[in-house]
N, CA, C and O atoms as a Maestro MAE file, in Angstrom:
{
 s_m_m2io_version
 :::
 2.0.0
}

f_m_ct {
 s_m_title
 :::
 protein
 m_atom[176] {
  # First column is atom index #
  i_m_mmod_type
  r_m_x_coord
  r_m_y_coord
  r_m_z_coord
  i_m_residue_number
  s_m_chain_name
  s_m_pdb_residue_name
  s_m_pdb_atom_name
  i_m_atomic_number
  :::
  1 25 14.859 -8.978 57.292 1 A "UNK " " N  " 7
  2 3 16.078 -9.352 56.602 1 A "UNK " " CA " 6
  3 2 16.822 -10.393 57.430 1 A "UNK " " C  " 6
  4 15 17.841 -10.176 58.085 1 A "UNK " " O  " 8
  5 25 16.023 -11.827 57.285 2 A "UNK " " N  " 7
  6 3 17.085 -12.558 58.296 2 A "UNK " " CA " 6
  7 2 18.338 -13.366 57.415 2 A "UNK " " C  " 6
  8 15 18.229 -13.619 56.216 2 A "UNK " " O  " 8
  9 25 19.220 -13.623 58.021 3 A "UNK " " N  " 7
  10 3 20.652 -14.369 57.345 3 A "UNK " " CA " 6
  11 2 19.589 -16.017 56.967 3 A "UNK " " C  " 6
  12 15 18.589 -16.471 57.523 3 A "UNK " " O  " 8
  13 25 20.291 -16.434 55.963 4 A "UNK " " N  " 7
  14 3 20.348 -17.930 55.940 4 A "UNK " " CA " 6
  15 2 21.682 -18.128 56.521 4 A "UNK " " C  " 6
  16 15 22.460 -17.192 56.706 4 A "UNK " " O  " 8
  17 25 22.004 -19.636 56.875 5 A "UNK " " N  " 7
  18 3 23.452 -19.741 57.058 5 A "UNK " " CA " 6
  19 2 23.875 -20.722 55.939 5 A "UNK " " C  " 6
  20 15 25.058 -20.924 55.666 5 A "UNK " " O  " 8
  21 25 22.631 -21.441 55.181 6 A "UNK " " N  " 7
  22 3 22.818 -22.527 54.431 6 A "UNK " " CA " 6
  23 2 23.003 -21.366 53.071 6 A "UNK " " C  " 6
  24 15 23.368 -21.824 51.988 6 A "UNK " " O  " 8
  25 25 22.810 -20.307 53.170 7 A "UNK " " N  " 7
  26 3 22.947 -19.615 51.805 7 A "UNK " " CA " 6
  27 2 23.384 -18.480 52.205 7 A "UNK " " C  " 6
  28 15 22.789 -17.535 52.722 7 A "UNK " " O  " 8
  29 25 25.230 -18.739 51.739 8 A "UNK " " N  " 7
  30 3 26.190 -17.715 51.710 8 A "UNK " " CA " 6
  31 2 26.219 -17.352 50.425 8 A "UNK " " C  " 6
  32 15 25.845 -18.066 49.494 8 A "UNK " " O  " 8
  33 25 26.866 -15.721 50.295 9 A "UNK " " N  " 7
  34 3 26.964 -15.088 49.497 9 A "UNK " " CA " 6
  35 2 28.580 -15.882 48.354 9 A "UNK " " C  " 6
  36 15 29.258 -16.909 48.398 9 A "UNK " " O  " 8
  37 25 28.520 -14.637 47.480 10 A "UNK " " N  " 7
  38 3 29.675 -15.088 46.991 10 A "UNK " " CA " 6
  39 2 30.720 -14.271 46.886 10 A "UNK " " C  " 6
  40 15 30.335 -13.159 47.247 10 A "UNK " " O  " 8
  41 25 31.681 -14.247 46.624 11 A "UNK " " N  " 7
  42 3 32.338 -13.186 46.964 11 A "UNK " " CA " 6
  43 2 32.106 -11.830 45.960 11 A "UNK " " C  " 6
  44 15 32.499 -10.688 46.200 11 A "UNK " " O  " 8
  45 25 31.403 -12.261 44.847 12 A "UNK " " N  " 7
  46 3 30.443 -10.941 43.757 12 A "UNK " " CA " 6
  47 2 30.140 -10.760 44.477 12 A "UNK " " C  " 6
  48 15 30.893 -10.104 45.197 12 A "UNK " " O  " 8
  49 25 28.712 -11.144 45.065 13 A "UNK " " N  " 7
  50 3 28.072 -10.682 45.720 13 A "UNK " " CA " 6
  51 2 28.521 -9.603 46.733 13 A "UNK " " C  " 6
  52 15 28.282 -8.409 46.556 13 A "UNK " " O  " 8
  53 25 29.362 -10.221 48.087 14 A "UNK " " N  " 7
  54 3 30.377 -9.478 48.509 14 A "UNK " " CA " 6
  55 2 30.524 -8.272 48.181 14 A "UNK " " C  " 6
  56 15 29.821 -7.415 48.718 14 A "UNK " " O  " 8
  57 25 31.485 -7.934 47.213 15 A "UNK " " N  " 7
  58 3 31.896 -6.977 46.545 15 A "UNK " " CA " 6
  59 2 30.982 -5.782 46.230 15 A "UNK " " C  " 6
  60 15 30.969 -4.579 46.491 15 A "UNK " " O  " 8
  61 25 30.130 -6.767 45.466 16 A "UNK " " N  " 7
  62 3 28.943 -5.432 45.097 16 A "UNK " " CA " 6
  63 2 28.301 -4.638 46.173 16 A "UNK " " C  " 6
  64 15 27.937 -3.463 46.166 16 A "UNK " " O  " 8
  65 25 28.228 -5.802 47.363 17 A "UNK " " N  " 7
  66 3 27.110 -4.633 48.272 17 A "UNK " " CA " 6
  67 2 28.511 -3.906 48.992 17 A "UNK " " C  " 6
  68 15 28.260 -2.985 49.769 17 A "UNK " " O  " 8
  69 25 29.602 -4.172 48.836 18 A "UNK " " N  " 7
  70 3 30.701 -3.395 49.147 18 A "UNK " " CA " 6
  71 2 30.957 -1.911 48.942 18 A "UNK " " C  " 6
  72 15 31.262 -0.907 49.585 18 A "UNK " " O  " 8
  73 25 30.600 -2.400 47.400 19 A "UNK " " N  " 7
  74 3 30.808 -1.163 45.970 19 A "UNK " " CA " 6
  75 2 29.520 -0.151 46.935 19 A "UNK " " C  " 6
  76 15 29.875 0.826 47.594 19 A "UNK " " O  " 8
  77 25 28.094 -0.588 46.858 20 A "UNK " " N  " 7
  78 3 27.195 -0.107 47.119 20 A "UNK " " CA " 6
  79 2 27.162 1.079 47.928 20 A "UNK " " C  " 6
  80 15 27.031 2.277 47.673 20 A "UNK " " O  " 8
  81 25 27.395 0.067 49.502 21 A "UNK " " N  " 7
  82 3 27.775 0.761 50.601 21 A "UNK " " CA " 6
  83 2 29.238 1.971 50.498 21 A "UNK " " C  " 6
  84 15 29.228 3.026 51.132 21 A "UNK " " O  " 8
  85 25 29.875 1.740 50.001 22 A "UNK " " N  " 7
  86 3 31.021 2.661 49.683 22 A "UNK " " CA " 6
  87 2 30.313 3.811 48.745 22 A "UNK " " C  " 6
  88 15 30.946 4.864 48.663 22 A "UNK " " O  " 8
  89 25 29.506 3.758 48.281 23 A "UNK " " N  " 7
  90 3 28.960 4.825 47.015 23 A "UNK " " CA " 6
  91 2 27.932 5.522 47.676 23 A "UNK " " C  " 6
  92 15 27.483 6.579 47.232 23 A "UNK " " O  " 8
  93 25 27.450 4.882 48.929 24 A "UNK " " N  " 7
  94 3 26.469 5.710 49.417 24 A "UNK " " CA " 6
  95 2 27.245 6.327 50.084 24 A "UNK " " C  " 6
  96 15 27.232 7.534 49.843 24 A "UNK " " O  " 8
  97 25 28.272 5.843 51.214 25 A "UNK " " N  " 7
  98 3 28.919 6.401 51.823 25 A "UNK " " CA " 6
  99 2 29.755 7.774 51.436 25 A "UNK " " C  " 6
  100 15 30.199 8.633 52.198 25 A "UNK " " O  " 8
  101 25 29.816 7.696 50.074 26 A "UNK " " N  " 7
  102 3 30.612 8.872 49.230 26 A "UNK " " CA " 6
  103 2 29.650 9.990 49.352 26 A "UNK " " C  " 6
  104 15 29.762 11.123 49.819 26 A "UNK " " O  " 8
  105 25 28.442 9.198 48.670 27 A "UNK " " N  " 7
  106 3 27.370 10.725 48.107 27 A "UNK " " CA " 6
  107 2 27.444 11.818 49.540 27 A "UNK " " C  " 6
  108 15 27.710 12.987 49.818 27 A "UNK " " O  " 8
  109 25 26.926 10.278 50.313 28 A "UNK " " N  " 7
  110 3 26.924 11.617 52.021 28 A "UNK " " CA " 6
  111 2 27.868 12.311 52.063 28 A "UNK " " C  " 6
  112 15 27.781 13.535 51.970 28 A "UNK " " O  " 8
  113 25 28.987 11.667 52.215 29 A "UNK " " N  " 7
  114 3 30.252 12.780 52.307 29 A "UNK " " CA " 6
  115 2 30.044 14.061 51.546 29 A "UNK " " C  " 6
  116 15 30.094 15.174 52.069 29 A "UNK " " O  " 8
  117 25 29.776 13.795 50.101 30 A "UNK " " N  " 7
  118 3 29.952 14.950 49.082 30 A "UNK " " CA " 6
  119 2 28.800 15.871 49.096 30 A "UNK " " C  " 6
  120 15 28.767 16.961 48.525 30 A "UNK " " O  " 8
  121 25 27.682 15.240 49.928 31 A "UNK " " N  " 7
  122 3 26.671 16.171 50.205 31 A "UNK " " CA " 6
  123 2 26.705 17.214 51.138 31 A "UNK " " C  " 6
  124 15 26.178 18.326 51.108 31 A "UNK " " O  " 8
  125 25 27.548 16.564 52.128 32 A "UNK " " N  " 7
  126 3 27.840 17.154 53.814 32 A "UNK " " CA " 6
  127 2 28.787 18.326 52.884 32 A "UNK " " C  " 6
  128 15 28.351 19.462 52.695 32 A "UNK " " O  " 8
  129 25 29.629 18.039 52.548 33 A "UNK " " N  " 7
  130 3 30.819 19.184 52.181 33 A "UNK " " CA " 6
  131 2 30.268 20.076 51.402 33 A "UNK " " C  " 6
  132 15 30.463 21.260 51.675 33 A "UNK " " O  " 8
  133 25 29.499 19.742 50.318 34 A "UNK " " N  " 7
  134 3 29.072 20.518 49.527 34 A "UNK " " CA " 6
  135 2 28.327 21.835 50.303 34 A "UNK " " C  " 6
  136 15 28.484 23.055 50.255 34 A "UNK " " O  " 8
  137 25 27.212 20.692 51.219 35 A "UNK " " N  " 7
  138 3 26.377 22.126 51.873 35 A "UNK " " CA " 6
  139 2 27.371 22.720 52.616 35 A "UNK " " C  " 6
  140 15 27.114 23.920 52.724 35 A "UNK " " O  " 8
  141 25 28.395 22.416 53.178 36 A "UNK " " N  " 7
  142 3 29.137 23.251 54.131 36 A "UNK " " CA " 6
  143 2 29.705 24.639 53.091 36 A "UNK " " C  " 6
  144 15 29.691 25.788 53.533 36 A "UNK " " O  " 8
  145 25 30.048 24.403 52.085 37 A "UNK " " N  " 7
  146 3 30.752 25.626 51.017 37 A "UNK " " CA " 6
  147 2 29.678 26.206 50.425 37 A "UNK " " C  " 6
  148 15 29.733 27.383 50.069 37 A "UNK " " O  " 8
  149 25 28.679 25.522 50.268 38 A "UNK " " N  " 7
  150 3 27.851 26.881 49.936 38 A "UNK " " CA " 6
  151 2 27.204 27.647 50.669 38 A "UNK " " C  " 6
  152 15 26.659 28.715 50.390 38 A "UNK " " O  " 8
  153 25 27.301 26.758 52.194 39 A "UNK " " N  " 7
  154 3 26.749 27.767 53.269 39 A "UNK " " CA " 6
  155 2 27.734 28.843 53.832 39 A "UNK " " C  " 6
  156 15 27.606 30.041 54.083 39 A "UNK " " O  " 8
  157 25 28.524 28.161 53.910 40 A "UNK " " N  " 7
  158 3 29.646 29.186 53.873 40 A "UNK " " CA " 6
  159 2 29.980 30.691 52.199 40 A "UNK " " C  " 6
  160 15 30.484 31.806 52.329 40 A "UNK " " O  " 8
  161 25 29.563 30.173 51.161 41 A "UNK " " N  " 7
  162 3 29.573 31.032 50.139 41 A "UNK " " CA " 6
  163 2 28.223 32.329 50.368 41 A "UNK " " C  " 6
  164 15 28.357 33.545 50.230 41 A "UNK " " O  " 8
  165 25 27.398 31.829 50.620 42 A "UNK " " N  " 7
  166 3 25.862 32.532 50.143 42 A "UNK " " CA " 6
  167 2 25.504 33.015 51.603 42 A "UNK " " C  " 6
  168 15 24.590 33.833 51.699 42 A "UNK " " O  " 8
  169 25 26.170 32.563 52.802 43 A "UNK " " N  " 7
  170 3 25.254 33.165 54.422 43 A "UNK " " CA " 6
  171 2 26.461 33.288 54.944 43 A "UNK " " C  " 6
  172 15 26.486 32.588 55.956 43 A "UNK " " O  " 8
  173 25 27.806 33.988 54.725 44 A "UNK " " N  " 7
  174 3 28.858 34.169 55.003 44 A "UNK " " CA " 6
  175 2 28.343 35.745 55.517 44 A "UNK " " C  " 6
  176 15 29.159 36.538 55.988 44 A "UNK " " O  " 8
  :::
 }
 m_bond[175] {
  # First column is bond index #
  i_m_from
  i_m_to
  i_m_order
  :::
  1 1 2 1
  2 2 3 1
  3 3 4 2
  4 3 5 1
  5 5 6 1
  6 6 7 1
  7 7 8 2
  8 7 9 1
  9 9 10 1
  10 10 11 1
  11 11 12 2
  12 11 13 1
  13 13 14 1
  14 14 15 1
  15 15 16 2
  16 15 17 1
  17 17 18 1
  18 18 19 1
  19 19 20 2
  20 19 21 1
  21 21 22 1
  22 22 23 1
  23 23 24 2
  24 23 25 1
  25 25 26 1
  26 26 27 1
  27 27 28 2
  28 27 29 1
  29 29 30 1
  30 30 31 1
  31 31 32 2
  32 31 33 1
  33 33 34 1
  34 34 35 1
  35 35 36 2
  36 35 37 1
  37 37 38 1
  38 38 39 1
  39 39 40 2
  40 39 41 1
  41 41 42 1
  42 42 43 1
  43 43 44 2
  44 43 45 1
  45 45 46 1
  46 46 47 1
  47 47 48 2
  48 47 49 1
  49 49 50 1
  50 50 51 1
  51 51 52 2
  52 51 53 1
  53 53 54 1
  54 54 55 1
  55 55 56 2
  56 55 57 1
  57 57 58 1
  58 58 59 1
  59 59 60 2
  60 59 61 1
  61 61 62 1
  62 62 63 1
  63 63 64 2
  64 63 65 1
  65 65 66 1
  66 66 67 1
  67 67 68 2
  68 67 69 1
  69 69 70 1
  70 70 71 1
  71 71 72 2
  72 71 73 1
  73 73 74 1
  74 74 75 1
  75 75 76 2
  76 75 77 1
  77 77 78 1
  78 78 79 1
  79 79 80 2
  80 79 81 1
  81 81 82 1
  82 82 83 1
  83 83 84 2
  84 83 85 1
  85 85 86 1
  86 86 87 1
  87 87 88 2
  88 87 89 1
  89 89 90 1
  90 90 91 1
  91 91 92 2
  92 91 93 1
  93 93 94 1
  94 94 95 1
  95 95 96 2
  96 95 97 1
  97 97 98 1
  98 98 99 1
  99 99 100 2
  100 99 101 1
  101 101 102 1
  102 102 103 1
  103 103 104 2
  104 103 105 1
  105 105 106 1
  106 106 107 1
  107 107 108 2
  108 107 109 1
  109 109 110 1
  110 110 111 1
  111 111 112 2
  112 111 113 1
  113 113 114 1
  114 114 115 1
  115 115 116 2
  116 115 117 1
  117 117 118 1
  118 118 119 1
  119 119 120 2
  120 119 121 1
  121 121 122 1
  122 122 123 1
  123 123 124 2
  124 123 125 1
  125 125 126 1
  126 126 127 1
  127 127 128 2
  128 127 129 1
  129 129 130 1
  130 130 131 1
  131 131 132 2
  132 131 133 1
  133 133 134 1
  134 134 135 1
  135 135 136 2
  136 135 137 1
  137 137 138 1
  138 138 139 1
  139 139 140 2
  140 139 141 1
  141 141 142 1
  142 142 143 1
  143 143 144 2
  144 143 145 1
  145 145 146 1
  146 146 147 1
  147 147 148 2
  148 147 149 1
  149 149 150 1
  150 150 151 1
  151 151 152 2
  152 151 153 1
  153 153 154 1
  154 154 155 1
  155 155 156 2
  156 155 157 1
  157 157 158 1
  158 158 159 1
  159 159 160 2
  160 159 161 1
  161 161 162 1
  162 162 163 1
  163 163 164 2
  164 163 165 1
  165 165 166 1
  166 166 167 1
  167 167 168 2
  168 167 169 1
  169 169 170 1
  170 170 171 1
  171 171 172 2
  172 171 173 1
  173 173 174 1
  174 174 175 1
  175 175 176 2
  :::
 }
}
């Protein structure tokens, strides 16, 4: 994955892998928490 420098993004572009990265970043979160309450529900 190397950069061009002659070929910048746009600011869509931008954005989207923004959106992206923020949505993955969510799922983890909501995965981490999730297993924490049901481990806590079911091996309590």
């Amino acid at each position: 994955m190397t950069r061009n420098s002659l070929e910048r993004r746009t600011p869509e572009q931008i954005r989207a892998g923004n959106r992206r990265i923020g949505f993955v970043m969510f799922v983890i979160a909501a995965v981490f928490f999730a297993s924490v309450i049901i481990h806590q529900k079911w091996f309590s």
